[in-house]
C-alpha positions, -999 to +999 in steps of 0.1 A: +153-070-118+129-076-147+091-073-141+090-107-145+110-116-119+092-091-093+057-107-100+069-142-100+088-134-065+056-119-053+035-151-063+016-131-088+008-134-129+005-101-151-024-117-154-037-114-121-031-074-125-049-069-153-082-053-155-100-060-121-093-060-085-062-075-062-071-092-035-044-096-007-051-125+013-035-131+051-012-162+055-027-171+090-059-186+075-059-172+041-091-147+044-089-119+026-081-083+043-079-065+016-089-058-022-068-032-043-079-017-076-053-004-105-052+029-110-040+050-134-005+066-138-023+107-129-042+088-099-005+071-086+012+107-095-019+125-075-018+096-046+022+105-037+019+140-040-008+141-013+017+114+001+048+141+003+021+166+013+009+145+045+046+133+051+060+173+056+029+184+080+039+149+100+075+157+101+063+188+125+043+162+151+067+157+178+085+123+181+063+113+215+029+125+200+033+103+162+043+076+187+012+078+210-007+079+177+005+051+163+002+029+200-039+044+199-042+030+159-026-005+168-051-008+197 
C-alpha cells in the first residue's frame, strides 16, 4: 500500500506530519489526549531497541502478575 493511501486511510495529509506536532484527538467529544512530535530515524531505531529491551525483561513477569499490572494501570 502506497504512503498515500496509508495517510489518506488515516484521515491525515503529509502535510499535517511535517515539521511540528500531531495531535491525536478522541472521537467521543473530539478533545485532544494526546500530542506526538516527529522524531528522527536514530531516535525511532533508539525508541524500539529499548522497546525489545523492555519486551524480554517482561517476557520473565509471570502471566498473573503482567495481568494484575495491567487491571491496577486501567484503574
Amino acid at each position: 500500500m502506497p504512503h498515500s493511501d496509508i495517510l489518506a486511510a488515516a484521515g491525515l495529509t503529509q502535510a499535517e506530519l511535517t515539521g511540528g506536532s500531531l495531535s491525536v484527538t478522541t472521537p467521543v467529544d473530539g478533545s485532544e489526549i494526546a500530542r506526538l512530535k516527529p522524531h528522527s530515524t536514530a531516535e525511532a531505531e533508539a525508541q524500539i531497541a529499548a522497546a525489545k529491551s523492555a519486551f524480554k525483561s517482561w517476557r520473565l513477569v509471570p502471566a498473573p502478575r503482567r495481568g494484575e499490572l495491567v487491571r491496577l494501570l486501567g484503574e
